[in-house]
Backbone as a printed PyTorch tensor [residue, N CA C, xyz], in Angstrom:
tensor([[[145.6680,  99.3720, 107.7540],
         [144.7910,  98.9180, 108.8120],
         [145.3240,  97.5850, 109.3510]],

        [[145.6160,  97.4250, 110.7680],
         [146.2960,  96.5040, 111.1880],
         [144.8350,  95.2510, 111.3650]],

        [[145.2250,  93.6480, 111.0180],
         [144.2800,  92.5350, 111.1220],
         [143.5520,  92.8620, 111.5620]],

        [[143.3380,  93.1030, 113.2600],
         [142.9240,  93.0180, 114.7870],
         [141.6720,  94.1610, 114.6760]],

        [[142.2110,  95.0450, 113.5500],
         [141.1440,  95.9840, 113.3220],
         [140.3010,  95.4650, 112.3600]],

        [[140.6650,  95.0540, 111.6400],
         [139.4930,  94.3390, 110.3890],
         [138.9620,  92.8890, 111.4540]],

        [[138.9720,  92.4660, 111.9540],
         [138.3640,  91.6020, 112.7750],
         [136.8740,  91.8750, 113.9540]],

        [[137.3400,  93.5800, 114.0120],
         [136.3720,  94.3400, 115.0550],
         [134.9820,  94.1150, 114.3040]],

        [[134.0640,  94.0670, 115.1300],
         [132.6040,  94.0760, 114.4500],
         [132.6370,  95.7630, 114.0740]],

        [[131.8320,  95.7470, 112.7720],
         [131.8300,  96.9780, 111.9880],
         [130.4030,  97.4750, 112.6390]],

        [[129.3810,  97.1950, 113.4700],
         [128.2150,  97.4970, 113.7780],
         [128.3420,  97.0180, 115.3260]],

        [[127.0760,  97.4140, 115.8400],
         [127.0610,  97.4910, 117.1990],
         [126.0620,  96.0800, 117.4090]],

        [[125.6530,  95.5030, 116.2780],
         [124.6820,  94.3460, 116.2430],
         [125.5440,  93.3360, 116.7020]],

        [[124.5990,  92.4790, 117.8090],
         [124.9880,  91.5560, 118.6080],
         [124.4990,  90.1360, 117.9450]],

        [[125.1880,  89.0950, 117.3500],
         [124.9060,  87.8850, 116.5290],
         [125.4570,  86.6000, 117.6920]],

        [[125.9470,  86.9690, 118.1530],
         [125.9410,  85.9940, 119.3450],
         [125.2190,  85.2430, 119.8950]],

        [[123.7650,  85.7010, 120.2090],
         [122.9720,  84.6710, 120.3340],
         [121.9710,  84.6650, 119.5330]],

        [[122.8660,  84.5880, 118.5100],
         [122.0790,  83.8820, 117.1870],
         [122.3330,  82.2820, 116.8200]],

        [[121.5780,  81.4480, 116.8300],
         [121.7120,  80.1100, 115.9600],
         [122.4790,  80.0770, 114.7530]],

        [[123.0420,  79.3700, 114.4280],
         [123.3750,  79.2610, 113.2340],
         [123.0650,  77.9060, 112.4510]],

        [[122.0550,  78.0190, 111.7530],
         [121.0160,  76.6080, 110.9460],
         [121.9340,  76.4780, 109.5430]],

        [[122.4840,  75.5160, 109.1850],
         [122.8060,  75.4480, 107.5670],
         [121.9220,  74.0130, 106.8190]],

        [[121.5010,  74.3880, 105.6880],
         [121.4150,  73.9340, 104.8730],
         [122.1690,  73.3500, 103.4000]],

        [[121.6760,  72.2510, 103.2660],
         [122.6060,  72.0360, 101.5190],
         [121.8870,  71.1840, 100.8160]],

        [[121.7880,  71.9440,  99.4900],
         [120.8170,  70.9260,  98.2640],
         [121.8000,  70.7120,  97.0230]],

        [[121.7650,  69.8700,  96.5810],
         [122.1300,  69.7120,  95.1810],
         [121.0010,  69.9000,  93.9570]],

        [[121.6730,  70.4640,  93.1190],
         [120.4520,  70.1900,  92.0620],
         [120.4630,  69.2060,  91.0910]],

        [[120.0750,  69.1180,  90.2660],
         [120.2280,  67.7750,  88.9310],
         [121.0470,  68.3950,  88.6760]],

        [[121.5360,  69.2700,  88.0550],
         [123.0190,  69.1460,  87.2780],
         [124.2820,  69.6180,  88.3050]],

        [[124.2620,  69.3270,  89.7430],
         [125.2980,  68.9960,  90.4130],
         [125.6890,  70.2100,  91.4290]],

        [[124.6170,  71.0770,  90.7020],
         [125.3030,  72.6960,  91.6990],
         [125.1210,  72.4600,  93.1080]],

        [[125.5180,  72.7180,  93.8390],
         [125.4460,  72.6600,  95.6420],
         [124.6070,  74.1250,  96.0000]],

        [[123.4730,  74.3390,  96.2260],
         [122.8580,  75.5320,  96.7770],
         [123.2240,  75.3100,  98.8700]],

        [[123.7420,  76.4690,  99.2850],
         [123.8240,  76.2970, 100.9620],
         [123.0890,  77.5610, 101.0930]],

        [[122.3750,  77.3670, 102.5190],
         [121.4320,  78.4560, 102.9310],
         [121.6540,  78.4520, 104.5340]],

        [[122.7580,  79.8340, 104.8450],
         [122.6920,  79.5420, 106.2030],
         [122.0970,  80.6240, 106.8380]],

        [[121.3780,  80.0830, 107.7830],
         [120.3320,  81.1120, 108.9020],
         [121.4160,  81.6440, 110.1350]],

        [[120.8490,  82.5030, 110.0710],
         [121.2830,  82.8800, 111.5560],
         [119.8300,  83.7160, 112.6870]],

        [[119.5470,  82.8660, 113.4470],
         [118.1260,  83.6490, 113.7400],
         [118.5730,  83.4000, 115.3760]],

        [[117.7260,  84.5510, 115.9090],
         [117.8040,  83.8070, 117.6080],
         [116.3380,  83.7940, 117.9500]],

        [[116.3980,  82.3550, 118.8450],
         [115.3670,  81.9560, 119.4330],
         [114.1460,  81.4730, 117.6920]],

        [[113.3030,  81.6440, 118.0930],
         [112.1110,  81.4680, 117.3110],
         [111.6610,  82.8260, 116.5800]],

        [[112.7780,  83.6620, 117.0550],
         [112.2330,  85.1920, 116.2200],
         [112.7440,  85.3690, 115.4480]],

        [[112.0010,  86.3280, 114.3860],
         [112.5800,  86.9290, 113.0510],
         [113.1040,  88.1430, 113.0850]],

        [[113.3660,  89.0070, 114.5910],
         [114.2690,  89.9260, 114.9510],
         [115.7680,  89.4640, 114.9870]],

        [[116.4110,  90.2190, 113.6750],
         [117.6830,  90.3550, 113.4430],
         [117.6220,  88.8540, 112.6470]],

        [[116.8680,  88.3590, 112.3250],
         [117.3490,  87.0240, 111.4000],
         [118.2610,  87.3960, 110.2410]],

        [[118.4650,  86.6430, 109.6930],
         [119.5530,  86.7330, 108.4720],
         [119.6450,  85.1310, 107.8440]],

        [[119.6190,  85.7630, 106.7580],
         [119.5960,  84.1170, 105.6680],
         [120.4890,  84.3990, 104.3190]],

        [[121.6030,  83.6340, 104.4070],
         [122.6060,  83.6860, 103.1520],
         [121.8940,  82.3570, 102.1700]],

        [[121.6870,  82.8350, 100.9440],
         [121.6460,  81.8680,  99.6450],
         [122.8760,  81.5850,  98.8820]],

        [[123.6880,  80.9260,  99.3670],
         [124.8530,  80.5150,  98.0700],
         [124.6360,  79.5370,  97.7140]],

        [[124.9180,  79.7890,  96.1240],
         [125.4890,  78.7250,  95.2240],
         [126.5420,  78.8380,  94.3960]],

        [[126.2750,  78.4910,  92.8850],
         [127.2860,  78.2460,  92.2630],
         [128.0210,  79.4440,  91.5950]],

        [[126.6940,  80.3860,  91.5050],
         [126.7290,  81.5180,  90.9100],
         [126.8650,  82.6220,  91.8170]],

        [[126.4970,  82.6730,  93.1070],
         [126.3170,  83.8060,  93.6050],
         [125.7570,  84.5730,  95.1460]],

        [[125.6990,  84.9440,  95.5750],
         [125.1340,  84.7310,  97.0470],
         [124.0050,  86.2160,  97.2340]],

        [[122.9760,  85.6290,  97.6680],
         [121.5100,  86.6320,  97.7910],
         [122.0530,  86.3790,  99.6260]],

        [[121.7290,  87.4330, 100.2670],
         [121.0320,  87.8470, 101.5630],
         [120.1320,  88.2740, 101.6620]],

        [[119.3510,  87.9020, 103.2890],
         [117.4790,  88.1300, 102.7820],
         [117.6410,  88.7150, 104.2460]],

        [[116.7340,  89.5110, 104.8680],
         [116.2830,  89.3440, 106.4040],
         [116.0500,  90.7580, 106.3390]],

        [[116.4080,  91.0830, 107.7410],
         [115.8690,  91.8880, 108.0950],
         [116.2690,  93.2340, 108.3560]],

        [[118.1540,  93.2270, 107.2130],
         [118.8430,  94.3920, 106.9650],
         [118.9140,  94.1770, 105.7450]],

        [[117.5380,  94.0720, 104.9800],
         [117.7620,  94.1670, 103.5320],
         [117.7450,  92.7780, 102.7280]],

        [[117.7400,  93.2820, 100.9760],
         [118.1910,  92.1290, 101.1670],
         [119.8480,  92.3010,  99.9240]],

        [[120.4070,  91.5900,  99.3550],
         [121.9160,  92.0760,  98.9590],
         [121.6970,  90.8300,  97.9040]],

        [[122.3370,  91.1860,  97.0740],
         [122.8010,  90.4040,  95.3960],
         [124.1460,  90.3970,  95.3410]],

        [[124.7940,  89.6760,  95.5350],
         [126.4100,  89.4760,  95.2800],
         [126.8910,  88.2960,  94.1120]],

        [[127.7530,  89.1310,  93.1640],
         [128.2210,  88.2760,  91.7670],
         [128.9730,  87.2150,  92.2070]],

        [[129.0940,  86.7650,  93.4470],
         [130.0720,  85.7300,  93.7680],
         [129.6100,  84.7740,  94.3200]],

        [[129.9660,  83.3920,  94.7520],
         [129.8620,  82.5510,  95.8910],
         [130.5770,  83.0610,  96.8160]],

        [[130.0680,  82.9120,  98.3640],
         [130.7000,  83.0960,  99.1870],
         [131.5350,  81.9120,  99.6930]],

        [[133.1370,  82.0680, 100.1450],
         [133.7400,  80.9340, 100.3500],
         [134.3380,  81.7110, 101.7350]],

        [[133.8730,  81.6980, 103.1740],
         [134.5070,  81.8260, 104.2520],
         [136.1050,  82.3110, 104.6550]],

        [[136.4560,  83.1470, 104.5970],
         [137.8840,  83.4360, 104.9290],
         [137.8530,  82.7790, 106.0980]],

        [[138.9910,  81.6350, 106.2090],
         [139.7130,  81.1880, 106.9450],
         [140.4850,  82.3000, 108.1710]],

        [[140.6420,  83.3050, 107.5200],
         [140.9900,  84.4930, 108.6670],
         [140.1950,  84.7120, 109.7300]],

        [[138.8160,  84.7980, 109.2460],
         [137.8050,  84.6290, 109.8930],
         [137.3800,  86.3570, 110.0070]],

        [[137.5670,  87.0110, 108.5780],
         [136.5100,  88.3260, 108.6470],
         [136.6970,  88.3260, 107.0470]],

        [[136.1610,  89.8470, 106.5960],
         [136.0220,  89.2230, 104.9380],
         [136.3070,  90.5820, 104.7260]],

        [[136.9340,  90.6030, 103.4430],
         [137.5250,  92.0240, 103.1160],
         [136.4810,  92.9150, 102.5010]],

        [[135.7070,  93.7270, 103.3170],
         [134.6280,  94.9150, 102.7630],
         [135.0170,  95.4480, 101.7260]],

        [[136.0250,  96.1740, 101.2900],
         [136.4130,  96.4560,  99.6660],
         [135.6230,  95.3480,  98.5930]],

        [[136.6780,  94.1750,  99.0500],
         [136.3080,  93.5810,  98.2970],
         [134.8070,  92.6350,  97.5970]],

        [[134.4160,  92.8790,  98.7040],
         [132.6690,  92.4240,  98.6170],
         [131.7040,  93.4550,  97.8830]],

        [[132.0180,  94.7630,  98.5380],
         [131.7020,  96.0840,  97.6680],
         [131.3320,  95.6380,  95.9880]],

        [[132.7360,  95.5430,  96.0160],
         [132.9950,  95.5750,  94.6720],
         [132.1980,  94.1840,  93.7470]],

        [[131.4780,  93.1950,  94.6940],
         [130.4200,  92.0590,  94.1840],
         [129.0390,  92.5590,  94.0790]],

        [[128.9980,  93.6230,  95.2330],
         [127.4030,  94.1210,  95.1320],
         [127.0930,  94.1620,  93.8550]],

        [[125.8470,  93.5580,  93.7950],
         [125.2170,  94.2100,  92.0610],
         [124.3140,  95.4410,  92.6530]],

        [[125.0580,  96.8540,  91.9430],
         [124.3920,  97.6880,  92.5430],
         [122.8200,  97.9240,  91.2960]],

        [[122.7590,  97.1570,  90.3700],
         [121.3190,  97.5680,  90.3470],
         [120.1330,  96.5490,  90.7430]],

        [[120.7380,  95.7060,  91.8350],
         [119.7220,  95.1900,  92.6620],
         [118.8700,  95.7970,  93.2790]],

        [[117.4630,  96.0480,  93.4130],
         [117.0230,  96.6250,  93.8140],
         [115.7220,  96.0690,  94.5860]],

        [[115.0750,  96.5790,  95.7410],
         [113.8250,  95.8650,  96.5520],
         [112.5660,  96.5310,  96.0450]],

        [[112.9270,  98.1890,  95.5190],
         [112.0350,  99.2310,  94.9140],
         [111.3510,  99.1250,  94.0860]],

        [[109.5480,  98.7900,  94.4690],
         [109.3230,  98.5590,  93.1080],
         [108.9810,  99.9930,  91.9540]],

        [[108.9970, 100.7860,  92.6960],
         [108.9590, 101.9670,  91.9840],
         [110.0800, 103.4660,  93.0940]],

        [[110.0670, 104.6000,  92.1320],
         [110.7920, 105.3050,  93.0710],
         [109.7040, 106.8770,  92.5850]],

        [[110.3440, 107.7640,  93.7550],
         [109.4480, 108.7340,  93.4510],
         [109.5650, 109.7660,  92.6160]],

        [[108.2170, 110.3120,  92.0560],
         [108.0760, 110.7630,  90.6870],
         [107.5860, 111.9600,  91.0120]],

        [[108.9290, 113.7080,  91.0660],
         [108.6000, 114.4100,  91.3040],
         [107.7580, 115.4970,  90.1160]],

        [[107.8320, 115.2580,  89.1270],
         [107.0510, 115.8820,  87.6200],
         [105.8740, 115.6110,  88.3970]],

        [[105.6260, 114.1460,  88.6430],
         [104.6540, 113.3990,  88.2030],
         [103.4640, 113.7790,  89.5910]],

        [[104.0620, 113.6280,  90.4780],
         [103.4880, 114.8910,  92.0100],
         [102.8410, 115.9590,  92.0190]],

        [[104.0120, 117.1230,  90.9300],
         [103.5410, 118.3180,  91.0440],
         [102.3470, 118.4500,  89.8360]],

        [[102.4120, 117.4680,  89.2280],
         [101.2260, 117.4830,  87.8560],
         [100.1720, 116.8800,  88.4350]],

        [[ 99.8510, 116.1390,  89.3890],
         [ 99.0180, 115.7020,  90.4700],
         [ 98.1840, 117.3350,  91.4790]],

        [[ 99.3890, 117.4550,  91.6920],
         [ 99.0960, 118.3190,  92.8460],
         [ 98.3880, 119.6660,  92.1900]],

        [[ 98.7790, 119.8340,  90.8230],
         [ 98.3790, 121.1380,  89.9980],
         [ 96.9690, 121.1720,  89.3070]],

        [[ 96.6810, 120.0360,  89.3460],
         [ 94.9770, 118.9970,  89.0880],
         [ 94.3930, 119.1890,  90.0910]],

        [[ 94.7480, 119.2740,  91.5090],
         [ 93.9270, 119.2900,  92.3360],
         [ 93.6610, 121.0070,  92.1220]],

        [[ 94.4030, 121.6790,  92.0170],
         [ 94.5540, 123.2650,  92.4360],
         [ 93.2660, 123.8590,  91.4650]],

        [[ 93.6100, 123.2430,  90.1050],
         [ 93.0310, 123.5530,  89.0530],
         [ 91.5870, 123.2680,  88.7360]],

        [[ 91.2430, 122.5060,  89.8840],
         [ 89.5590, 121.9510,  89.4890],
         [ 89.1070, 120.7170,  90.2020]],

        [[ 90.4620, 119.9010,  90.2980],
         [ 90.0110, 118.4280,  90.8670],
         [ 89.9090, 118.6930,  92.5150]],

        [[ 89.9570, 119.7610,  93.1490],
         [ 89.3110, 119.7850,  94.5070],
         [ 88.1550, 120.3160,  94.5820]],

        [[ 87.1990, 120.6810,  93.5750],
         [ 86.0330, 121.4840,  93.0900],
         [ 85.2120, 119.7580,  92.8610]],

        [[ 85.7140, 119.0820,  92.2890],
         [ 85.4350, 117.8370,  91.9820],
         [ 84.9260, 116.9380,  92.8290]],

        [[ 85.8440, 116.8790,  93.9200],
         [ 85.8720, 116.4620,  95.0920],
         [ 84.2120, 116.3900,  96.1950]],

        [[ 84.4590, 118.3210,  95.6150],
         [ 83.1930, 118.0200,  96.3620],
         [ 83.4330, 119.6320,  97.6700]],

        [[ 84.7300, 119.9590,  97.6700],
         [ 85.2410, 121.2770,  98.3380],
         [ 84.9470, 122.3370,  97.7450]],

        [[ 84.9740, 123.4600,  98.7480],
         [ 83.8590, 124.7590,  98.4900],
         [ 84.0420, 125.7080,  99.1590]],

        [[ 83.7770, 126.3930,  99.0300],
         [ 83.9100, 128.1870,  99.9320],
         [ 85.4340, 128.3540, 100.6980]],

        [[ 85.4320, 128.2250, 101.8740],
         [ 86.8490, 128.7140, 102.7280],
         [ 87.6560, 127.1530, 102.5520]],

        [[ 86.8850, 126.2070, 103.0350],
         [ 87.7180, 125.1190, 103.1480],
         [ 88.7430, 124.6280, 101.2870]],

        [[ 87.8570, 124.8310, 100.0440],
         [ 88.3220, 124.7950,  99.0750],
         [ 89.7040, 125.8970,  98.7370]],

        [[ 89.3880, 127.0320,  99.5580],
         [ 90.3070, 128.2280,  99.4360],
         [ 91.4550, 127.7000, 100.4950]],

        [[ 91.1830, 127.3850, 101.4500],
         [ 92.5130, 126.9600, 102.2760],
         [ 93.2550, 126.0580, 101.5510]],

        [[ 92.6150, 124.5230, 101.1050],
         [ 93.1520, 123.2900, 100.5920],
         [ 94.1630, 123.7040,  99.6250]],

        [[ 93.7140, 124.8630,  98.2180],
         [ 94.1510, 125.5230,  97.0470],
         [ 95.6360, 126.2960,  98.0630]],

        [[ 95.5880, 126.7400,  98.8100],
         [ 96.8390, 127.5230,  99.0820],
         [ 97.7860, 126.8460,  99.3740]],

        [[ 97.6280, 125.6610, 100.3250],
         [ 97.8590, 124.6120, 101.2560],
         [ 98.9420, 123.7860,  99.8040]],

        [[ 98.0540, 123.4190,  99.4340],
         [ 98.6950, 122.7240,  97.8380],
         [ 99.6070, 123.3110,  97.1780]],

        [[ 99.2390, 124.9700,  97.2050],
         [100.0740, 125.4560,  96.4250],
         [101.4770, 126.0690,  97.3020]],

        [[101.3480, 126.0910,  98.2760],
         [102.8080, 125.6700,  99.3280],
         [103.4780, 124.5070,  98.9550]],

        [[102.9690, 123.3880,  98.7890],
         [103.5550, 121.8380,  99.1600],
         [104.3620, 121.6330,  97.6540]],

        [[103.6510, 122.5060,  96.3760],
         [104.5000, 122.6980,  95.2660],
         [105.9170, 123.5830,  95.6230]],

        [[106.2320, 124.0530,  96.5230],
         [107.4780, 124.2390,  96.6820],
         [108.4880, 122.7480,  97.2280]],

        [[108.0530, 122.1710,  97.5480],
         [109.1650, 121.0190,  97.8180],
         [108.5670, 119.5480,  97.1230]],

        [[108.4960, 119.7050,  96.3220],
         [107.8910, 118.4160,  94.9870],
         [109.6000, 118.2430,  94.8060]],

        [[110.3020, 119.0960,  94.7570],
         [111.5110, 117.9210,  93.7050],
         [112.2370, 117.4310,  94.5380]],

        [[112.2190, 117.7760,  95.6540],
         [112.9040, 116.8350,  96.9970],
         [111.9980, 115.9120,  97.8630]],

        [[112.4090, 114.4200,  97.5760],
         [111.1030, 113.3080,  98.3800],
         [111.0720, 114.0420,  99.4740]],

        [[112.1780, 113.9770, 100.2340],
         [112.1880, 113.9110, 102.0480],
         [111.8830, 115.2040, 102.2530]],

        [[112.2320, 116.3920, 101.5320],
         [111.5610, 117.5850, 102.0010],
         [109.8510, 117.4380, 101.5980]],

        [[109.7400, 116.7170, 100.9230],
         [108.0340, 116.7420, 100.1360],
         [107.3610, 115.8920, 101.4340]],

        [[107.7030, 114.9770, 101.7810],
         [107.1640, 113.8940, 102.4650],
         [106.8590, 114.5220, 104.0470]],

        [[107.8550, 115.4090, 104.3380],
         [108.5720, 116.3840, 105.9150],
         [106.6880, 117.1510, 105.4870]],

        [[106.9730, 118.0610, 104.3010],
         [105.7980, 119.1540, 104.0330],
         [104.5530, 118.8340, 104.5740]],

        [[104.2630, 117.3210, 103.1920],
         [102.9760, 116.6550, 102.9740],
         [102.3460, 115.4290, 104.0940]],

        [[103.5050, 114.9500, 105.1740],
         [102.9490, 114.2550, 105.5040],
         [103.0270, 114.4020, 107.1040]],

        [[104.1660, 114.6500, 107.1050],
         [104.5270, 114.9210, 108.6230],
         [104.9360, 116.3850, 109.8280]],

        [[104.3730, 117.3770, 109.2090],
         [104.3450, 118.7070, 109.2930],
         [103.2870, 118.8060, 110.5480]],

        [[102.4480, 118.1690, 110.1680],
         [100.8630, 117.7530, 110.7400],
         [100.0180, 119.4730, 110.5370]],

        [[100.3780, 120.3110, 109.6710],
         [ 99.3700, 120.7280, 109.1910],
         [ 98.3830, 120.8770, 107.6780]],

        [[ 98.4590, 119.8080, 107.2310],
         [ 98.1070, 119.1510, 106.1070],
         [ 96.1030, 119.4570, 106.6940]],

        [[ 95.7170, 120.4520, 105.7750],
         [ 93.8590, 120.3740, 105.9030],
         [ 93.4250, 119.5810, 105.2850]],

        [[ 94.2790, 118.2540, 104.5700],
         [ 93.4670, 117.6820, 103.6980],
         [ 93.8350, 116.2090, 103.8950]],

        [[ 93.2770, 114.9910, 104.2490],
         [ 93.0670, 113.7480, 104.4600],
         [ 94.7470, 113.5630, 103.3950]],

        [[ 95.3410, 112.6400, 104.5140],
         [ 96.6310, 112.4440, 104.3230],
         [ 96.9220, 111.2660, 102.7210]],

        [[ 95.5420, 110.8040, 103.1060],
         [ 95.5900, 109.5620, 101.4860],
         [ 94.8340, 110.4260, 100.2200]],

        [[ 94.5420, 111.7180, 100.5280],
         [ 94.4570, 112.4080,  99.3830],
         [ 95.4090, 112.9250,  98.4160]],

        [[ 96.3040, 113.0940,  99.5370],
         [ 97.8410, 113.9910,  99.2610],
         [ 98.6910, 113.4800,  98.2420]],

        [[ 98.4290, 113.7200,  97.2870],
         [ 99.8010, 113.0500,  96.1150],
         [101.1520, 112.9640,  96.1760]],

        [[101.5890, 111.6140,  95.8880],
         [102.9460, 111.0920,  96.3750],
         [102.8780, 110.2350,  95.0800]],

        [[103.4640, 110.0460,  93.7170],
         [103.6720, 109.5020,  92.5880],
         [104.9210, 109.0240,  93.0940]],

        [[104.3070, 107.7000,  91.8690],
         [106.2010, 107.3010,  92.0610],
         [106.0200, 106.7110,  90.6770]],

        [[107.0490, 106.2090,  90.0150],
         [107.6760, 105.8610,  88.5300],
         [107.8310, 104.1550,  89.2600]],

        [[107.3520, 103.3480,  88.3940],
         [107.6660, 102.3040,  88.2970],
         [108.9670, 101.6030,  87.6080]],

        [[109.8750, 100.3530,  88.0860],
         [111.1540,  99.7780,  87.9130],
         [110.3600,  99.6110,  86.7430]],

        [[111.4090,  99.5350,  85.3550],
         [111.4100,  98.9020,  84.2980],
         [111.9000,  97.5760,  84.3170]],

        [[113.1180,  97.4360,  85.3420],
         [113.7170,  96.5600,  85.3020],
         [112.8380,  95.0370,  86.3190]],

        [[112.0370,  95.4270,  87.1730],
         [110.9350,  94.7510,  87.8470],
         [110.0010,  94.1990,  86.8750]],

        [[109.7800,  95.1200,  86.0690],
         [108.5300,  95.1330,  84.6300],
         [109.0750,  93.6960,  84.1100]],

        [[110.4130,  94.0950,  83.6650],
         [111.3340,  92.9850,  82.7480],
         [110.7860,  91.5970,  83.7930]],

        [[111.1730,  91.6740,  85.0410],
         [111.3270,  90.0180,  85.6930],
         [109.7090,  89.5880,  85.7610]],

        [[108.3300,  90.7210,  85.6420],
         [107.3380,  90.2870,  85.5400],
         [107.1070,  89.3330,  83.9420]],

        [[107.6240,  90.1910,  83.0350],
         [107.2850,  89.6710,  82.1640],
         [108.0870,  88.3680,  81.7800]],

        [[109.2050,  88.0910,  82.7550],
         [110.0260,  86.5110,  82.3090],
         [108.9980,  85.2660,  83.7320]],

        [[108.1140,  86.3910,  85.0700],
         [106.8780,  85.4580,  85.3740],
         [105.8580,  85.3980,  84.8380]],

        [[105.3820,  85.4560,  83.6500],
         [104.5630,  85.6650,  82.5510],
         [104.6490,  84.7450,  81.4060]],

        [[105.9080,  84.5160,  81.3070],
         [106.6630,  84.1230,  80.5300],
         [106.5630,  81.9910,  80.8910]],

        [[107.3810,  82.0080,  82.2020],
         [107.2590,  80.9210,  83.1520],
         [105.6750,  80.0430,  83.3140]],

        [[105.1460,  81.3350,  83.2550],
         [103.2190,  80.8150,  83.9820],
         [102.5430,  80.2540,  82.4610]],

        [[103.3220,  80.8820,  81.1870],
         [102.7180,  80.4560,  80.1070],
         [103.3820,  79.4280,  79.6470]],

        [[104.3880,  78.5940,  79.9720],
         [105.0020,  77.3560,  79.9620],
         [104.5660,  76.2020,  80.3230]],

        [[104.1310,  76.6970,  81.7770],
         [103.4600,  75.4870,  82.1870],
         [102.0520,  75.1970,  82.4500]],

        [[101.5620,  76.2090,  81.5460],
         [ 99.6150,  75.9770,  81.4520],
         [ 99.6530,  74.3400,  80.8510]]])
C-alpha cells in the first residue's frame, strides 16, 4: 500500500470543522494524563474525546467508546498504522452490560405458553392467539436479530411489546468492576 493511500481518510466522516481542545494534568506521582476533544461548535454530534496517559489511551464519544494498551504518541507522518493499533485494542473491553440470553428467552417464552398468560389475566380466543403467536417466536430464540426482526419489529406481535421476552445474561466481568466500586465506597465511609 503506497503512503498517499494510508493517509486517505478511512471513513466518509468530516472532522474538519471540528475544534480541537487539549488538555494536560499531572498527577502526584508525575504521570501526564492529556485529553484531547475534538467537538464542533457547542455540539456533541460527532464529538470525540481521547484519554491518554501513561498507561494507555480510552476514546469516549459518539463512535463508541475504545480501550487501547498503549499511550498514544502522534505519528509524525501524520496517519497511524491500523494494523498496528488493532493489535492495542483490548478486545474484552466492553460497553455491554449484559448480552442476550437465548435459553434464557425461550424458558421465558415457554412460561408464558404454559400458564403465565392464564395468569395474566388472558382467555378464550385472545389467550389462544397469544399461545400460538409465542409459540412461532420460539422458532427464532437462538438468533438475537432474527428474534428481535420476529418479536419486535414484524409489527404483528398481539401482545404489548414490553411483555415480550428478551433476556439477556449479565457481564461477569462488569460484576467484577462493581464489586472493586463497592470495594472503593467502603474505604472511604
Amino acid at each position: 500500500m503506497k503512503i498517499e493511500e494510508l493517509r486517505e481518510k478511512m471513513t466518509k466522516w468530516d472532522f474538519s470543522e471540528h475544534t480541537h481542545v487539549v488538555e494536560e494534568f499531572k498527577s502526584d506521582k508525575g504521570n501526564t494524563v492529556r485529553i484531547d476533544h475534538l467537538r464542533k461548535g457547542s455540539s456533541n454530534h460527532g464529538y470525540v474525546r481521547f484519554v491518554n496517559d501513561d498507561y494507555g489511551l480510552s476514546v469516549f464519544g459518539d463512535f463508541g467508546n475504545w480501550i487501547f494498551c498503549r499511550p498514544f504518541v502522534p505519528s509524525n507522518k501524520g496517519y497511524v498504522c491500523v494494523s498496528y493499533w488493532n493489535e492495542k485494542l483490548k478486545i474484552s473491553s466492553s460497553q455491554d452490560h449484559a448480552r442476550y440470553d437465548s435459553d434464557e428467552t425461550e424458558k421465558e417464552i415457554k412460561e408464558l405458553i404454559n400458564g403465565r398468560l392464564e395468569e395474566y389475566g388472558h382467555e378464550g380466543e385472545e389467550l389462544e392467539k397469544l399461545k400460538d403467536w409465542y409459540t412461532d417466536l420460539l422458532d427464532y430464540t437462538d438468533d438475537e436479530i432474527d428474534y428481535m426482526y420476529h418479536a419486535f419489529r414484524s409489527g404483528d406481535s398481539p401482545d404489548d411489546y414490553e411483555n415480550v421476552p428478551f433476556a439477556k445474561k449479565g457481564s461477569y466481568q462488569l460484576l467484577i468492576v462493581f464489586d472493586a466500586f463497592n470495594e472503593i465506597c467502603r474505604r472511604i465511609i
